[in-house]
Every structure is written in structure tokens, then in C-alpha cells.
C-alpha positions in Angstrom: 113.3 85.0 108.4 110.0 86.5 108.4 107.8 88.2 105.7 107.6 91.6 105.4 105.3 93.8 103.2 104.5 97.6 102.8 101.4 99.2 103.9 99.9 98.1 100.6 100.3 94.9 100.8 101.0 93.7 97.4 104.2 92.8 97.3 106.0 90.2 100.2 109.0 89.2 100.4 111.5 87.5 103.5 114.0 88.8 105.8 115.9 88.7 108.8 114.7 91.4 111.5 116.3 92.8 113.9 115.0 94.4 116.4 117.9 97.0 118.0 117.6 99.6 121.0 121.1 101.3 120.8 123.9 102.5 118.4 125.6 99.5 119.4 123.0 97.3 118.3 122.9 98.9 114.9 126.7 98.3 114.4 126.8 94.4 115.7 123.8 94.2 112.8 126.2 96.1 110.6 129.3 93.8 111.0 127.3 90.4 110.5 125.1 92.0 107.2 125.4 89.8 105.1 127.4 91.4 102.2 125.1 90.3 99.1 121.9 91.2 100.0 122.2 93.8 102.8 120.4 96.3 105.3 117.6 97.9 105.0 116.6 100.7 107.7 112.6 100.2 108.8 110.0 101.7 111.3 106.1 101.3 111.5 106.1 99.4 107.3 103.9 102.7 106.1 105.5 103.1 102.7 103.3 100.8 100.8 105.4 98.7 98.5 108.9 97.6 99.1 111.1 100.0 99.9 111.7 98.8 103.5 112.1 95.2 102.3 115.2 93.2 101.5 114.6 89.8 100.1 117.2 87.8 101.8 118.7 89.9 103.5 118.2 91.9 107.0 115.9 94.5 107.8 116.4 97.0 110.9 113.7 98.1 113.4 114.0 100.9 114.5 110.7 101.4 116.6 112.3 100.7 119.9 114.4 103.9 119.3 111.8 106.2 120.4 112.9 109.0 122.8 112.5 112.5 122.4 115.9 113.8 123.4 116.0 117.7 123.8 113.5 120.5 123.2 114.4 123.5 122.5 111.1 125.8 123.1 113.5 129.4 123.3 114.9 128.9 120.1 113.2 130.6 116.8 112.1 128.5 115.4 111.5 125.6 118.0 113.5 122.5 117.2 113.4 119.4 119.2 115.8 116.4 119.1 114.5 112.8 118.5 115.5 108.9 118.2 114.8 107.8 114.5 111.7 105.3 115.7 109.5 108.3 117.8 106.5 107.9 116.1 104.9 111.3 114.7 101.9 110.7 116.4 103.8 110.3 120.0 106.1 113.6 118.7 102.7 115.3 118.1 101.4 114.1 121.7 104.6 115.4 123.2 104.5 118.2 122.0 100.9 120.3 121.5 100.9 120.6 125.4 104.0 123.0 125.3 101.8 125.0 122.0 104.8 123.1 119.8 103.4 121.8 116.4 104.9 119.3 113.9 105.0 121.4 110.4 104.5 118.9 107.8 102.0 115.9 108.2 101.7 113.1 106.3 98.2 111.5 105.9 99.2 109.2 108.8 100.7 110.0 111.8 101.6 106.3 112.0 104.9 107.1 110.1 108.9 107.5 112.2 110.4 110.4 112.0 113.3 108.3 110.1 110.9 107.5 108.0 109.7 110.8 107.2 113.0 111.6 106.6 113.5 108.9 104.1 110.7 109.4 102.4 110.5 113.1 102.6 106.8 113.1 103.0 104.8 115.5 102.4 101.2 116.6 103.6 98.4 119.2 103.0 100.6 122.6 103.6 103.3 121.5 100.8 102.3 124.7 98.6 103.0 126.8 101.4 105.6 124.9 103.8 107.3 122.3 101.7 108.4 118.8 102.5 109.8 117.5 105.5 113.0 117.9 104.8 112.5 121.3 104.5 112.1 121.3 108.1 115.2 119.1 109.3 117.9 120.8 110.9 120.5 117.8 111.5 120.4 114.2 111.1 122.5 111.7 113.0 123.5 109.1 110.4 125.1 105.7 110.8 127.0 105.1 107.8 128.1 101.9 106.2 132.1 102.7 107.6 130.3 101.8 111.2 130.9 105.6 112.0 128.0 108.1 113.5 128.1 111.4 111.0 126.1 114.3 112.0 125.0 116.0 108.8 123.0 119.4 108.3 121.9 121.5 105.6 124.2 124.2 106.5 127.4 121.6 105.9 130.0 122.7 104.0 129.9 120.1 101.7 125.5 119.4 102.5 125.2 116.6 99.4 125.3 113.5 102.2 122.3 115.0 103.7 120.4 115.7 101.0 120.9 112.4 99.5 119.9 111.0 102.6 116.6 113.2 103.1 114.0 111.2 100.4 117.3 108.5 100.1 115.1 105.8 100.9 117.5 104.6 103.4 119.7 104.0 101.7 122.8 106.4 102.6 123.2 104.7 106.1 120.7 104.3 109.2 119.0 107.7 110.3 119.4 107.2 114.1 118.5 110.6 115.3 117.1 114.1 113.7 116.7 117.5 115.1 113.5 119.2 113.7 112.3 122.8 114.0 108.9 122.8 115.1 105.8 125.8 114.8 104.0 127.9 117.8 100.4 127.1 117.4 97.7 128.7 120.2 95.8 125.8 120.1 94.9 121.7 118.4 92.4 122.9 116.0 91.6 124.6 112.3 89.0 126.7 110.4 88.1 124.6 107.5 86.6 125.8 104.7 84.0 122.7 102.5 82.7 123.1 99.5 81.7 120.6 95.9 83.2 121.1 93.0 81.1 119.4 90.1 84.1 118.1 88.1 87.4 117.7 87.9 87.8 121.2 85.7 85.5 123.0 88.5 87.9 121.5 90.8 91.2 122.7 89.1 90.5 126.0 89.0 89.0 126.4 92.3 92.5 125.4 93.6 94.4 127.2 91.6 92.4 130.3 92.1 92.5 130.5 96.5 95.0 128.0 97.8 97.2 130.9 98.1 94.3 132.3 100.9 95.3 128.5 103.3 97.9 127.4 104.8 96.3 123.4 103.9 94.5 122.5 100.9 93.3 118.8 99.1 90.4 117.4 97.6 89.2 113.9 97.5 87.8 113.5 94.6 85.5 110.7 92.5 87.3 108.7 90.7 84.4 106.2 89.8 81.9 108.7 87.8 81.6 109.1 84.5 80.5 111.7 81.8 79.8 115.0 82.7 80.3 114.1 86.7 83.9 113.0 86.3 86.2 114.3 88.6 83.5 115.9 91.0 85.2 116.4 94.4 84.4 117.8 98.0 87.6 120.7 98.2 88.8 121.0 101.9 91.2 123.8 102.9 92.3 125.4 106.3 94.1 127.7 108.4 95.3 126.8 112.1 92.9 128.2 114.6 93.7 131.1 116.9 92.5 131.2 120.7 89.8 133.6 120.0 88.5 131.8 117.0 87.2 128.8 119.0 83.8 128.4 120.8 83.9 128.9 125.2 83.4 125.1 125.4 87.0 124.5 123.3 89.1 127.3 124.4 89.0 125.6 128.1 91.2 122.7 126.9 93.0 124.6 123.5 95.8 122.3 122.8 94.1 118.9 123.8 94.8 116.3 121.2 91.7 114.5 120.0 91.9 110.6 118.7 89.0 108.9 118.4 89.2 105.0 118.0 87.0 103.0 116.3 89.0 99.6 116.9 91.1 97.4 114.3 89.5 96.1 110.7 89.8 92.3 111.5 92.0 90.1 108.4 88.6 88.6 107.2 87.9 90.6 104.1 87.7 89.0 100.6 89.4 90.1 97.4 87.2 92.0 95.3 85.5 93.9 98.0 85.9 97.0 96.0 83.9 96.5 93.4 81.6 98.4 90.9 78.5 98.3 93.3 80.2 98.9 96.6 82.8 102.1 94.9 80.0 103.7 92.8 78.1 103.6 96.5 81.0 105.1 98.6 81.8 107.8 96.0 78.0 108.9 95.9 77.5 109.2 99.7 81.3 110.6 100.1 80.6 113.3 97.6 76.8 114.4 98.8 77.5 114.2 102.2 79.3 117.0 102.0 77.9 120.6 102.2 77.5 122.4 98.8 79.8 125.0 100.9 80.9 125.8 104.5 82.8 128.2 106.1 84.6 128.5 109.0 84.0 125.1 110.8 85.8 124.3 113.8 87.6 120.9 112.8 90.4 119.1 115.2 93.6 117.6 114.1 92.0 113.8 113.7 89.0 115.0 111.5 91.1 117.5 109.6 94.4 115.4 109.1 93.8 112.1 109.6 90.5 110.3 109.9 91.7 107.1 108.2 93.4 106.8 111.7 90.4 106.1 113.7 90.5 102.3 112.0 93.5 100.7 112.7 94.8 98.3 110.0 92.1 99.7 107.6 94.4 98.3 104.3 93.0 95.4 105.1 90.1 96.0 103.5 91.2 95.0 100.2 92.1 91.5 101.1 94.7 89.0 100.3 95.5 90.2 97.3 96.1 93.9 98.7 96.6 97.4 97.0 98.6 99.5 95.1 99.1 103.6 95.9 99.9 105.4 92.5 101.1 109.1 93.3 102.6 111.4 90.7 102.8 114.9 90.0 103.4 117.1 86.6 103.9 120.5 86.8 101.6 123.2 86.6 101.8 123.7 82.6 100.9 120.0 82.3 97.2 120.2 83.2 96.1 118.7 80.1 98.0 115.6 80.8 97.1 115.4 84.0 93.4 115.4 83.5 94.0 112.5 80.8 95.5 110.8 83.6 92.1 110.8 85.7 90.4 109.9 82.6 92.5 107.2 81.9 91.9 106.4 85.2 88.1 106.5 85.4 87.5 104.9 82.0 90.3 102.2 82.6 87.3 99.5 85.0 90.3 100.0 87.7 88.6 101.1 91.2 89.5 103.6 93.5 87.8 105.1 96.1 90.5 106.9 98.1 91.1 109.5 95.8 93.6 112.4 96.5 94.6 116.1 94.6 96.8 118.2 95.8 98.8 121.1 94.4 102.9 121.2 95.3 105.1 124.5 95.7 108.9 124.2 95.4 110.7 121.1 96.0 113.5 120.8 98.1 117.5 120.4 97.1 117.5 116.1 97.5 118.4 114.5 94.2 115.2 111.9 94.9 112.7 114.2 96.5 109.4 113.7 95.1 108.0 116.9 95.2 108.0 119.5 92.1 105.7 122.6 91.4 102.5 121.0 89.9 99.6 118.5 90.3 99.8 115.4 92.5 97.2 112.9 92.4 97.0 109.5 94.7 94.8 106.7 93.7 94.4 103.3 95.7 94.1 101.0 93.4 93.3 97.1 94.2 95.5 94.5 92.3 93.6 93.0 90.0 94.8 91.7 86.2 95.7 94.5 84.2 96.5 96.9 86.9 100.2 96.9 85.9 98.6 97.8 81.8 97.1 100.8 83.3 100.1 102.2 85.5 102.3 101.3 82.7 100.2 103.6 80.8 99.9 106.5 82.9 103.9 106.4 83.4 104.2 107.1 79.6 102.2 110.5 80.3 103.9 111.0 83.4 107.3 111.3 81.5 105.7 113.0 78.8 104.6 115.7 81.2 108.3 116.0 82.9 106.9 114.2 85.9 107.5 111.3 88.4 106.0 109.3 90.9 106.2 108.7 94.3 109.3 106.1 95.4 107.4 106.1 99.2 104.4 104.5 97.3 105.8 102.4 94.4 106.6 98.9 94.3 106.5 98.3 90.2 108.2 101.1 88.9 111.1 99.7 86.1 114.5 101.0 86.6 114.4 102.5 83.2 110.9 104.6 83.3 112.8 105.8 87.2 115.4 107.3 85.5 113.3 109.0 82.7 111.4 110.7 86.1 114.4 111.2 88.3 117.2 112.9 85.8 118.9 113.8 89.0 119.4 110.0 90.3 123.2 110.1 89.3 123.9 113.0 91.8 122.4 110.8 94.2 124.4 107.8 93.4 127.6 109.2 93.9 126.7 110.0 97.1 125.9 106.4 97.9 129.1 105.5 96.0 131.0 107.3 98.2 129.3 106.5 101.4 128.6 103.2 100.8 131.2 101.5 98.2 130.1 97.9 99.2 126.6 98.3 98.8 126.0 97.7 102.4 122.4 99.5 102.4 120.1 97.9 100.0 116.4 97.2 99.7 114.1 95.6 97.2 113.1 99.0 95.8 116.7 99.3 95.4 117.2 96.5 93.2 114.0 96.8 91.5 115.4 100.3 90.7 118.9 99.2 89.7 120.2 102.3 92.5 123.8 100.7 92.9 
């Protein structure tokens, strides 16, 4: 057995893995699972607590599973066909030569398209292009009977795949998906800058010209106090045309830049967040920006993902690791969810990765995460009396008719779950049916009581 842990790193736990490069491999782990404890489906460990973990049991890799299948650059939309394990960023490299462009990016592009699938993630565009699932066209699924389904939206009977899109893995083994896929003209975006000087400023810049970008979000201070609480640097774009970028560009349109600036080494204390180093970052992040810019030229690496340049950058908070809190209230809740950054500010917790977005329509799954409202991520180091605080801002979560992210949780209670997720038992008779010995299981699962 061997530890595994989510990108957060707070939570650890032991398994069997195994590695598998064919169908056939998935069914031989199948038949020997061992039928108390179970499988759990994984790729590249990017949900950050333990939803692709299985204390005891057997987790699957599915990395090696990584060809792109079939393109199909006629159709309208696009769609191309892919293993579970291709990564997003190797889909994304694949695919910008041909003008082909992934539609919904996570902040990572170190995430499997099973994964995405599992987790439904989401990305900057969500207020104008959904989740991912919104974008899936058929998924290959290995179910617990040892038999290869193909499943689609356009079923007959479509409840298997939408259990299965934000399912957590837990419906069977995504082994394949068919995507559609964008025309873009070229790899980068006009990006749009500008301060907002506290978290109301910030509110109702969004909510007044989001509807003007395709991709919208804000980081936003989380350490400041006072009149400066909530101050943010509001970033939102369009994709660029061919005739929007400068001669030197629109030689090489489509190229795909990612910088590297190496790996974060595992040398870092606990405690390196701190009151003196987050009040620092927060300052410099927030006046570094301009006051307001228009129109900059930005590729997909500075736009999407910089936290990408550093490899292993969670490991920055040491040993002791991290804990992503997501959640989202809807739109009339705004009240609540600014007491939410206030609790937040005011509770001595530290966060300096601080992330607002605003959501559009969520999708048909019974556990998709996404509903019309404000979502808010903080990274949050474990320290005593973290779980006080989360516990804290769950009571205003459910107050507000919200939930929080199952992609990102690893402390959730199964109780407070099924005040956030009313449609969980539409879900479970899915798995029921699919899975009546509880082949599929994870510790999120148990945690969650999702039997």
C-alpha cells in the first residue's frame, strides 16, 4: 500500500494502486477489489482532499490511458474523442495547432479529462459557457457489472450520465469521453485590469459588465481589514481575433506559451503563511496591478494559469498542508456572502490565494456544484481552529441555499452535505442501481455516508 493525498495535502490515507493501460486491466482490478473497501477511479491527485482516496482499499490510475482517439474538426461543433488519463494540458497542446480550443478550464490544466468529468470543473467562462459537463457529448463508462456502457446526454433514459458527470467516481470508471471543442483564430485574449477598493466596489463592478466577457474573476484580499477589506484586482477577457494581435504575434497565432520556473523543493516549514509574509503578498499583489487597463494582449499561461509555471507549488505550506474552501450562494444572497469574507478576514485564518467568481446556470447532474450566484475559494493552511471557522461558514452557506465544492472538501459532515445537496438521493439511486455492492467507493464517500 502506499499513501495517497489530494492536492491539498491535509488529509493521507493508504491504498493499493494500480497502475492499468487497457480495459482489461481495469476489469482484472475489478474482479480482485476487494469488496469492503473498494475502487476508487484517480488521475494526476488535483482534487485537494480525499475524494480520490480509499483507505484500504485500491485506487486506479488512470494516467497511462492517455490517447486522443478521434477528432472530428468538420463537425459543428468540433468534438474529439479521448482516453480518461489525457491530461488537459496535452489535449490543449494537441489541439490549438488545428485552431481547436478546450471550452471550460479549470485553474490547472494539470487535471484528466476523467477527472474533469468527475468533478465537473469549472473555470473563468462559467457565467457564459457552464461547466464541463456541459460540454461532454458521450462518456465510455466501466461499470461495476464489468460491462463498458456508452452513455450521452441525449440517452433515452440520460440519469447514468449525469450522475456520473460531478459523481465523483463513483458510478463506475470513466475510461473514455467525447468532447465538443471551440474554433479559436489564435492562443491569446484581450484582458481588461482594473482595482476595485473593496469587496462592495468589487461586487458591483461584476455584476454590472460580466455580461460584456466571455471570462471574468478577481483575486481578491482576504488579509485587510477595515475600510480596505475585500479590495481586489478584477480581470476579465475575450479570446483574441487574428487582427487584434500585434505583427510580432500574429506570425505564430496559435503557439502555446508555458513558461517554467522549475519545482518548489519539499523544504518548506509549517507556518510559512503567516501574518507578516500574507499582509506582504496581499499588498504587493493588489498594487502591482494597474488602477485600470484595457485591451492587453495576455497568453493562455498568464491569463489561465500562472500558478502553473511552479510545479508542486502546494508545497509551500508544508507538512501540515492546506485546505481549499469553495462555495457559492445565489445571487439574492449577497449579504451572506460578504459575512462570509468577513468572517473570513476577521477569523486570524490566512489566505492569500483568494478567488470570486460569479456562476450562470448549472447543469442537470444531481451533485454538480455549480448554481447561479457567488463563488468564493480560499486556501486556507491547517492550523487549530480551522475546522471552528469552516464549520461556521457552512451554517451561512445553508442558510443562504448554498453548497460547497465536493472537488475541494475533505471535512464536510454527511449531515451539513445533505442540507447543501437536496438532490443527493436522485443520485444515489443511480449508484444503487449501478452499483448494488458498493464496488466504487472512496474516502469522500464514506465521509459523506454516499451508499
Amino acid at each position: 500500500m502506499v499513501p495517497l493525498h489530494g492536492w491539498g495535502r491535509g488529509t493521507s490515507t493508504r491504498a493499493h494502486l494500480a497502475g492499468i493501460d487497457s480495459v482489461a486491466d481495469a476489469v482484472s482490478v475489478l474482479r480482485k477489489a476487494d469488496g469492503d473497501r473498494g475502487v476508487v477511479p484517480r488521475g494526476l491527485g488535483r482534487s485537494y482532499g480525499d475524494a480520490a482516496q480509499n483507505a484500504g482499499g485500491t485506487a486506479l490510475d488512470l494516467t497511462k490511458l492517455n490517447r486522443i482517439l478521434h477528432v472530428d474538426a468538420e463537425s459543428e461543433p468540433p468534438t474529439v474523442s479521448v482516453q480518461a488519463g489525457v491530461s488537459i494540458d496535452a489535449l490543449m497542446r494537441a489541439m490549438l495547432p488545428f485552431g481547436l480550443w478546450v471550452p471550460v478550464l479549470p485553474g490547472t490544466r494539470q487535471v484528466t479529462i476523467g477527472g474533469a468529468v468527475a468533478a465537473d470543473v469549472h473555470g473563468k467562462n462559467h457565467h457564459t459557457e457552464g461547466s464541463f459537463g456541459n460540454h461532454v457529448r458521450s462518456l465510455d463508462l466501466l461499470t461495476a457489472d464489468l460491462e463498458v456502457r456508452t452513455v450521452s446526454p441525449d440517452d433515452d433514459n440520460p440519469d447514468l450520465f449525469w450522475a456520473t458527470i460531478g459523481g465523483m467516481g463513483l458510478t463506475g470508471v470513466i475510461l473514455g469521453a467525447t468532447i465538443a471543442l471551440q474554433r479559436t483564430e489564435t492562443a491569446y485574449f484581450i484582458v481588461d485590469t482594473e482595482r476595485c477598493s473593496d469587496i462592495h466596489d468589487l461586487m458591483a463592478k461584476m455584476s454590472n459588465g460580466d455580461e460584456n466577457y466571455t471570462y471574468s474573476v478577481a483575486w481578491f484580499d482576504a488579509v485587510s481589514k477595515g475600510k480596505h477589506m475585500g479590495r481586489a484586482v478584477l480581470t476579465r477577457g475575450n479570446k483574441a481575433r487574428l487582427r487584434d494581435l500585434p505583427v510580432k504575434l500574429a506570425k505564430d497565432p496559435l503557439r502555446f506559451v508555458a513558461p517554467s520556473l522549475g519545482t518548489v523543493p519539499e523544504i518548506f516549514p509549517n507556518r510559512m503563511v503567516n501574518l507578516v509574509t500574507a499582509r506582504a503578498f496581499s499588498t504587493a499583489w493588489y498594487h502591482k496591478a494597474p488602477k485600470r487597463r484595457s485591451g492587453e494582449i495576455q497568453n493562455i499561461t498568464e491569463f489561465f494559469h500562472p500558478l502553473d509555471i511552479v510545479a508542486e507549488w502546494n508545497r509551500l505550506y508544508g507538512p501540515h498542508g492546506f485546505l481549499q474552501y469553495q462555495f457559492v450562494v445565489p445571487f439574492s444572497e449577497a449579504d451572506i456572502f460578504r459575512t462570509c469574507v468577513e468572517m473570513i478576514v476577521n477569523s486570524g485564518h490566512l489566505s492569500c490565494l483568494n478567488v470570486l467568481k460569479r456562476f450562470g446556470p448549472g447543469d442537470p447532474a444531481p451533485l454538480s456544484f455549480a448554481m447561479p450566484g457567488w463563488t468564493l475559494t480560499v486556501d486556507l493552511p491547517i492550523e487549530p481552529g480551522l475546522d471552528r471557522l469552516c464549520d461556521a461558514l457552512d451554517e451561512q452557506v445553508v442558510a443562504a441555499g448554498g453548497r460547497v465544492y465536493l472537488a475541494k472538501d475533505s471535512r464536510l459532515s454527511a449531515a451539513t452535505f445533505r442540507k447543501m445537496y437536496p438532490r443527493v438521493e436522485e443520485f444515489l439511486a443511480v449508484r444503487r442501481e449501478v452499483d448494488p455492492a458498493g464496488i466504487f467507493n472512496s474516502d469522500l464517500a464514506r465521509r459523506l455516508e454516499l451508499k
